[in-house]
DRENSETOR-204328 format. One record per residue (C-alpha): residue number from 1; residue in three letters; x, y, z. Coordinates in pm, 1 decimal. Example, Ala and Ser with C-alpha at 12.3 -4.5 7.8 and 13.67 -1.06 7.14 Angstrom:
DRENSETOR-204328
- n; res; px; py; pz
- 1; ala; 1230.0; -450.0; 780.0
- 2; ser; 1367.0; -106.0; 714.0
end
This chain:
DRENSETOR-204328
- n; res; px; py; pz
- 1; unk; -226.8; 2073.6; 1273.4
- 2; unk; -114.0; 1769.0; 1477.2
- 3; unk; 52.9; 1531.6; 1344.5
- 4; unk; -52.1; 1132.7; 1321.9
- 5; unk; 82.5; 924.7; 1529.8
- 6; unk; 315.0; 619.0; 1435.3
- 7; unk; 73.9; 427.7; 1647.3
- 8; unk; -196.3; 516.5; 1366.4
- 9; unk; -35.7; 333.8; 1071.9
- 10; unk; -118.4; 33.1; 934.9
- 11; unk; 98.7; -110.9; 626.0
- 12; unk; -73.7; -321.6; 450.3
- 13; unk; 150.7; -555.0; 175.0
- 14; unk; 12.8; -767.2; -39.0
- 15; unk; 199.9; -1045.4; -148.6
- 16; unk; 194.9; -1354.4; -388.1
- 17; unk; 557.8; -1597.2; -343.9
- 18; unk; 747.5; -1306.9; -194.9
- 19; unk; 917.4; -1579.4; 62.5
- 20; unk; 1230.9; -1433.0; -63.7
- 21; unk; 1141.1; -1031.8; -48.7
- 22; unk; 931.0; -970.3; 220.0
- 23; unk; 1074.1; -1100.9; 542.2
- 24; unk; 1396.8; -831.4; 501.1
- 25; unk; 1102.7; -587.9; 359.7
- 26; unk; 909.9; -632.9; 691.7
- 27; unk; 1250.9; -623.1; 911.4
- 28; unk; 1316.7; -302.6; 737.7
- 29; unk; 1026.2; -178.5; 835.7
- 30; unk; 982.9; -199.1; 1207.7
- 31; unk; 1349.2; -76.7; 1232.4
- 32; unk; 1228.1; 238.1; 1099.6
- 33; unk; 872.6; 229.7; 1235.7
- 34; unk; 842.8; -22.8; 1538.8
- 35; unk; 523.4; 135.5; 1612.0
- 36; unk; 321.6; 22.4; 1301.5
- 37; unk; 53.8; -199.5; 1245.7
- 38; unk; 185.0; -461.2; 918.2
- 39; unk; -37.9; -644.3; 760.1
- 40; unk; 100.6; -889.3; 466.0
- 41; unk; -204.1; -1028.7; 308.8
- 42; unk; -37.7; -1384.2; 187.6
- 43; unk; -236.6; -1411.4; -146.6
- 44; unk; -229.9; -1762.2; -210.5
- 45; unk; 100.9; -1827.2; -216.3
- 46; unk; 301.5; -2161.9; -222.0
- 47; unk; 655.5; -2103.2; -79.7
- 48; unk; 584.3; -2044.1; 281.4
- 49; unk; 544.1; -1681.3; 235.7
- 50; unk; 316.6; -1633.7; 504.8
- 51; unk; 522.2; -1818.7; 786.0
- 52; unk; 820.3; -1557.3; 673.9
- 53; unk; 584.4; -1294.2; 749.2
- 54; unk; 472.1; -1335.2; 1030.5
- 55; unk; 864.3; -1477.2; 1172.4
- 56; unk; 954.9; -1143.5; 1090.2
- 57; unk; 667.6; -951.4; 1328.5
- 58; unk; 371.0; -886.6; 1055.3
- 59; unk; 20.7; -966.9; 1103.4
- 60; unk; -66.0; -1221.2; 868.7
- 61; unk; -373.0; -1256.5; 648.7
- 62; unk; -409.1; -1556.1; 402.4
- 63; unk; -614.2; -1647.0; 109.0
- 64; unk; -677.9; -2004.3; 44.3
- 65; unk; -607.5; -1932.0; -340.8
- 66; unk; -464.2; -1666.1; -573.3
- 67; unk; -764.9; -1389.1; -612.7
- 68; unk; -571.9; -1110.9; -704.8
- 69; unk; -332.2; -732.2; -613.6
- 70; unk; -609.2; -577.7; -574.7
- 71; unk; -848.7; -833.1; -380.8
- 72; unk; -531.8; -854.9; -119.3
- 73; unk; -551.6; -498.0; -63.7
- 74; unk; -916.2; -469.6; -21.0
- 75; unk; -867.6; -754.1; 277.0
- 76; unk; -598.9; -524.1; 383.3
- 77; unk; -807.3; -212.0; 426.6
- 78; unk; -1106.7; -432.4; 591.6
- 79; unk; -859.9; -578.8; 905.2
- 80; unk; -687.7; -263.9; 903.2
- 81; unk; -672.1; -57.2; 1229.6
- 82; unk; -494.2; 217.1; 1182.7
- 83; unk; -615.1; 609.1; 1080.1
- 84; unk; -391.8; 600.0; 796.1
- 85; unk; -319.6; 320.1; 532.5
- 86; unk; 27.7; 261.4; 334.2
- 87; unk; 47.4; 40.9; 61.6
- 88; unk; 360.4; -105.2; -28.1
- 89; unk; 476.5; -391.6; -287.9
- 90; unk; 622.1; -686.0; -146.4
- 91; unk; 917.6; -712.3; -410.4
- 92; unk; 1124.9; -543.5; -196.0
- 93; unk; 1105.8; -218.0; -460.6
- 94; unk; 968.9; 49.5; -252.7
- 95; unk; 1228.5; 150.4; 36.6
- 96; unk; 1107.8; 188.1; 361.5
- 97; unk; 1325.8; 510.8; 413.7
- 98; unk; 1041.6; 684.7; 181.1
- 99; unk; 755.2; 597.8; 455.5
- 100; unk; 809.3; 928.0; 630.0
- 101; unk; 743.1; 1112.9; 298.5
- 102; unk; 464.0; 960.8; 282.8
- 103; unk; 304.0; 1020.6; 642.2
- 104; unk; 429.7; 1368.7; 704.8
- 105; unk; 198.5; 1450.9; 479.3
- 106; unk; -116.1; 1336.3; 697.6
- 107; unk; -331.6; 1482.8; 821.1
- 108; unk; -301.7; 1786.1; 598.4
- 109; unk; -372.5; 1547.8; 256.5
- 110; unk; -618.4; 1253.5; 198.8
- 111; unk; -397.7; 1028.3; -2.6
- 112; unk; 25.7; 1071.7; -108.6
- 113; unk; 133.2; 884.4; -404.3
- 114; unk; 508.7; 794.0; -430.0
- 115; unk; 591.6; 873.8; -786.0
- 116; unk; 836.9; 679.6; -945.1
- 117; unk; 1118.3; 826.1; -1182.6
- 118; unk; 1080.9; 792.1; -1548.8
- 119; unk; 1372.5; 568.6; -1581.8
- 120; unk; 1257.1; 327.4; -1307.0
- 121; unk; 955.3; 113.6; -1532.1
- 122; unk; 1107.0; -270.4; -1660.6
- 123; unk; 1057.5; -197.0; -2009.4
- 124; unk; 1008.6; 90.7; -2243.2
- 125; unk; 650.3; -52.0; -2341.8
- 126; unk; 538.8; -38.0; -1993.9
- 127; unk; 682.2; 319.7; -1933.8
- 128; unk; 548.9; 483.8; -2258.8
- 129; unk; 201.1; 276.3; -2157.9
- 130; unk; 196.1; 444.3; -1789.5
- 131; unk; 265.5; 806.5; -1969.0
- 132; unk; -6.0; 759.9; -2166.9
- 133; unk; -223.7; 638.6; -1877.1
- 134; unk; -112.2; 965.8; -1683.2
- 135; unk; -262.8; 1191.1; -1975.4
- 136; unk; -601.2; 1038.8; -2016.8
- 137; unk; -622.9; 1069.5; -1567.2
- 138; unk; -500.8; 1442.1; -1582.6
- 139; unk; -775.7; 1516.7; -1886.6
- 140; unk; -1020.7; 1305.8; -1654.4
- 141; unk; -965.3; 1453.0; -1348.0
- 142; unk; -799.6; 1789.3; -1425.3
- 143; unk; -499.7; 1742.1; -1245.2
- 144; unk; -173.6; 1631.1; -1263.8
- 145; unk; -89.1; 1278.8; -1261.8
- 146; unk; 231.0; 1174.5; -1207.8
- 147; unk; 213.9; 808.1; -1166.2
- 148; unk; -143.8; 724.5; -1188.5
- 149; unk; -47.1; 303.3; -1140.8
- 150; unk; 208.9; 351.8; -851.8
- 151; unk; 138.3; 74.0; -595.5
- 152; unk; 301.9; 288.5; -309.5
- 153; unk; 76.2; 563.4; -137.4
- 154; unk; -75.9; 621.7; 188.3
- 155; unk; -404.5; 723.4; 217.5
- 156; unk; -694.0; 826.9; 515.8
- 157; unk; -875.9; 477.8; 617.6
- 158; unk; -1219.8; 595.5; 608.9
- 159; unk; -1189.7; 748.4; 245.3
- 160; unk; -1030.9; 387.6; 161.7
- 161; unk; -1308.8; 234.2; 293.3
- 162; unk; -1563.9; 492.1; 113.2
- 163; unk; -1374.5; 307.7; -235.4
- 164; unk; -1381.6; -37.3; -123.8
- 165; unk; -1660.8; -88.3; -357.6
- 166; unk; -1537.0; 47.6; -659.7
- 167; unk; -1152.0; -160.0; -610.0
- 168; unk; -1085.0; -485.5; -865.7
- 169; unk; -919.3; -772.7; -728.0
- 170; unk; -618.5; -681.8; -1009.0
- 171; unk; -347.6; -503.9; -1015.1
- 172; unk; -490.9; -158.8; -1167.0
- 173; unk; -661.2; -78.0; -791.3
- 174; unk; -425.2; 233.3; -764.8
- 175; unk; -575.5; 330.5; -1108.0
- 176; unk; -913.3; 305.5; -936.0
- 177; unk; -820.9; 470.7; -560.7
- 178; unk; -692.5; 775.0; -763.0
- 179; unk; -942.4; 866.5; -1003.2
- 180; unk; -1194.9; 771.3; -762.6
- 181; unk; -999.6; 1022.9; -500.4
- 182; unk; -988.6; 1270.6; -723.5
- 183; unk; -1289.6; 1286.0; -901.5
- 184; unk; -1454.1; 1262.5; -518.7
- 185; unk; -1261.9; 1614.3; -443.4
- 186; unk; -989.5; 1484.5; -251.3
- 187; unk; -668.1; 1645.3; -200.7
- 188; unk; -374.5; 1410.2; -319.7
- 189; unk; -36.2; 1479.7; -338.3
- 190; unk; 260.8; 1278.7; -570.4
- 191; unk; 630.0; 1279.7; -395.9
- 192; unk; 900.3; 1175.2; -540.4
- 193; unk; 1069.9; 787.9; -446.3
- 194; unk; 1331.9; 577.2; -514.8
- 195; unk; 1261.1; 241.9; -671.9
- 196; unk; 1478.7; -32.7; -635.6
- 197; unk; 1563.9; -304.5; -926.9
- 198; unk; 1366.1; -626.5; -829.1
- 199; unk; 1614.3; -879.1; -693.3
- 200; unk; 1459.8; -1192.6; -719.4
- 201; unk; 1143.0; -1349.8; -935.5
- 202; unk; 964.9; -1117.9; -1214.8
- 203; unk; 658.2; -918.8; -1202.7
- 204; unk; 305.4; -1155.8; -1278.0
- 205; unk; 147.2; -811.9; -1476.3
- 206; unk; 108.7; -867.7; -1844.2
- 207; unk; 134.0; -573.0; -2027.4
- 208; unk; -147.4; -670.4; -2290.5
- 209; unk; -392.1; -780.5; -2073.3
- 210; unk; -319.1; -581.9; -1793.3
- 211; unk; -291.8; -286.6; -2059.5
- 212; unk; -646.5; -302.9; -2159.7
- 213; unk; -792.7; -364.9; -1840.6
- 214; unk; -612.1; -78.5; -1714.0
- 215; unk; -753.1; 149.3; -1981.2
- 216; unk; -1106.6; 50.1; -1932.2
- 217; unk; -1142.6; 99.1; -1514.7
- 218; unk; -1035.1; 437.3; -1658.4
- 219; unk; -1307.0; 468.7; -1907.1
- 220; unk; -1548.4; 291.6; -1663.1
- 221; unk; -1446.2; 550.6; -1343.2
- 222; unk; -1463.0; 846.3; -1594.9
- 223; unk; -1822.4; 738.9; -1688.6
- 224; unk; -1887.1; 679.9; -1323.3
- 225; unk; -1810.2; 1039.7; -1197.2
- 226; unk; -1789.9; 1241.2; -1526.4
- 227; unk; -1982.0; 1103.7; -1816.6
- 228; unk; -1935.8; 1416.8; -2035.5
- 229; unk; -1629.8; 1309.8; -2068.9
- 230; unk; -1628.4; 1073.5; -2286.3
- 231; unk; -1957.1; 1160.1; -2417.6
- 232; unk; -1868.8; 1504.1; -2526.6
- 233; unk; -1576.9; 1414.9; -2708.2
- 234; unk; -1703.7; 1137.7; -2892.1
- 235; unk; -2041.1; 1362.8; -3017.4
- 236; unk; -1737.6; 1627.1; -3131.7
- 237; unk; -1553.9; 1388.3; -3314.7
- 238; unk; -1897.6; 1190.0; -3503.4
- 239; unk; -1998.8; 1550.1; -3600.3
- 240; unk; -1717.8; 1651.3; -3753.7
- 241; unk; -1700.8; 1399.4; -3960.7
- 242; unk; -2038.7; 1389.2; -4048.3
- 243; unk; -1973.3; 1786.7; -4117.7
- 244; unk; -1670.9; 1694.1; -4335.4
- 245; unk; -1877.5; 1389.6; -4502.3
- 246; unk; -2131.6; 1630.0; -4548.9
- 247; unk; -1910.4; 1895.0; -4693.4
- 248; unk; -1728.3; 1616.4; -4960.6
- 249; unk; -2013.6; 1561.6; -5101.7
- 250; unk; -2242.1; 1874.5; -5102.0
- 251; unk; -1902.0; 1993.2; -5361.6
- 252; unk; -1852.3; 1675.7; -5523.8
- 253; unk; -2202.8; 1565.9; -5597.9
- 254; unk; -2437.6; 1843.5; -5470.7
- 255; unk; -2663.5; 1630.9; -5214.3
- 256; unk; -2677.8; 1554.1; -4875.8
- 257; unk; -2686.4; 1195.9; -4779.6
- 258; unk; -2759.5; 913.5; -4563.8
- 259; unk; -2500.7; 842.8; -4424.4
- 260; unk; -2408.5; 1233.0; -4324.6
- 261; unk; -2795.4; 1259.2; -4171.4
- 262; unk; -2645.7; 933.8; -3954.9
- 263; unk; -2330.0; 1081.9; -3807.1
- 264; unk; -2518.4; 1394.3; -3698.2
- 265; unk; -2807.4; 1174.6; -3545.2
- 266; unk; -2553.3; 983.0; -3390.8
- 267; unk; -2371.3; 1291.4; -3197.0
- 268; unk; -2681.6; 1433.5; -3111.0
- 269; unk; -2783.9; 1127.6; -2940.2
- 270; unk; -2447.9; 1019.2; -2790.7
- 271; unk; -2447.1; 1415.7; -2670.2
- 272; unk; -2783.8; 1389.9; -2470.4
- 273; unk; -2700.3; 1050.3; -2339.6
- 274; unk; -2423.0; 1217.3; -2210.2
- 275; unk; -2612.6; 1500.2; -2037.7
- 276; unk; -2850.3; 1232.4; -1898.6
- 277; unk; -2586.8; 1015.8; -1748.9
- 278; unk; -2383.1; 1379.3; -1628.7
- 279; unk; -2718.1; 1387.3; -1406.9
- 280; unk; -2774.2; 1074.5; -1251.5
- 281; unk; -2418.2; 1075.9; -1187.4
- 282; unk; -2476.3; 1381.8; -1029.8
- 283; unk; -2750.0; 1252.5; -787.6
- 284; unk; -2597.8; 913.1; -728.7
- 285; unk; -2296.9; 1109.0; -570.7
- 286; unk; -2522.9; 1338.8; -388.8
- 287; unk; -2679.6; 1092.1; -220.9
- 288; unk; -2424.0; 856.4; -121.5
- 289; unk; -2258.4; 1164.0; 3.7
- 290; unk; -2543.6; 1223.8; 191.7
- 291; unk; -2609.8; 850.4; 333.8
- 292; unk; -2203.6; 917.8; 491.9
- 293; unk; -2354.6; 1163.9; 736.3
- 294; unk; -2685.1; 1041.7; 844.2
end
């Protein structure tokens, strides 16, 4: 299987007052690699971080205003010429020694995650959040996720393209590319990376907000591709507690009541919604797999 080419790489680097990070991250990076394509997608930002860029040999890509992670990447992937498409942060965290991890892997897998150690997350909140995060992907996509929100992956440009749709303009698009990947079929494969402690400024994610909104593109790509579940589990859990309702107070009182007729209404008709939406989800990704080879 050949090989890709160094010619077919694009980097794409998203970045948001990284004046002080990404000019040495760049330089870095054509040392290494002086055959590919960067692309820092200046996202708004005040401190000249753009002009560093592009001093340093990137292709530069601004937005008049701060939209968002994940709308910078999804500029990325559109100007992007290159077969294959790395993402990297622009805090200078991701080493550029890892890149050929990443694309020996190609063409043999569709995407390569870099997974971070356990040790390497800024706080123990965020760290026990991302494990948890990692569970609910593996039971979604039955396999194993290692570091479902790891900014640093390379993955084939037409499948990134095939996703373009489905990407926010936060920072949970890696959340998104990999369930969408695998849910889709794709093969994807985690590697191990070193992380490096941010040097200068602090990371703009906030672990509330970004928390929740993390957990529902989850929920809302697990509905998207496979409804059942989290229809299935939720009819499980109303019936058994309508059963156990049921049970309290056939022994305590001797009657069945309202409010245990309710729960098992409820499960049957959260159960069949699920079926329903398990089929149109069904045909929706028949046919747009279909409309990719007309």
């Amino acid at each position: 299987m050949e090989k890709t080419r160094e010619s077919d790489i694009s980097v794409i680097i998203p970045a948001h007052n990284e004046a002080h990070n990404v000019g040495q991250l760049i330089t870095h990076i054509l040392a290494l690699h002086p055959d590919f394509e960067i692309i820092v997608i200046d996202d708004g930002s005040t401190d000249g971080t753009g002009d560093v860029a592009r001093e340093a040999g990137a292709i530069v890509y601004r937005h008049p205003y701060n939209i968002g992670n994940g709308a910078a990447i999804k500029s990325g992937i559109r100007i992007a010429s290159g077969q294959v498409l790395v993402f990297m942060d622009a805090d200078g965290q991701h080493d550029p020694a890892d890149l050929d991890q990443l694309i020996e892997n190609f063409p043999e897998f569709d995407m390569v995650v870099g997974a971070r150690p356990g040790g390497a997350q800024e706080s123990n909140i965020r760290a026990l959040g991302n494990r948890i995060y990692n569970k609910l992907a593996s039971y979604v996509t039955n396999f194993q996720v290692h570091d479902l929100t790891s900014g640093f992956r390379a993955i084939k440009s037409d499948l990134a393209r095939n996703l373009l749709y489905l990407l926010p303009n936060t920072y949970s698009y890696p959340t998104t590319l990999t369930l969408g990947m695998l849910r889709s079929g794709k093969s994807v494969k985690y590697i191990s990376i070193n992380v490096k402690p941010r040097k200068v400024g602090k990371s703009d994610i906030n672990v509330i907000k970004d928390g929740v909104r993390f957990f529902m593109i989850i929920v809302r790509i697990c509905t998207f591709y496979s409804p059942l579940k989290v229809f299935l589990p939720t009819s499980v859990c109303l019936f058994l507690i309508g059963l156990a309702y049921y049970a309290y107070t056939f022994f305590t009182s001797g009657r069945f009541t309202n409010m245990s007729a309710l729960l098992f209404t409820t499960s049957i008709l959260i159960f069949m919604l699920g079926l329903i939406s398990e089929q149109i989800s069904q045909m929706r990704f028949e046919k747009s797999e279909g409309d990719r080879f007309v």
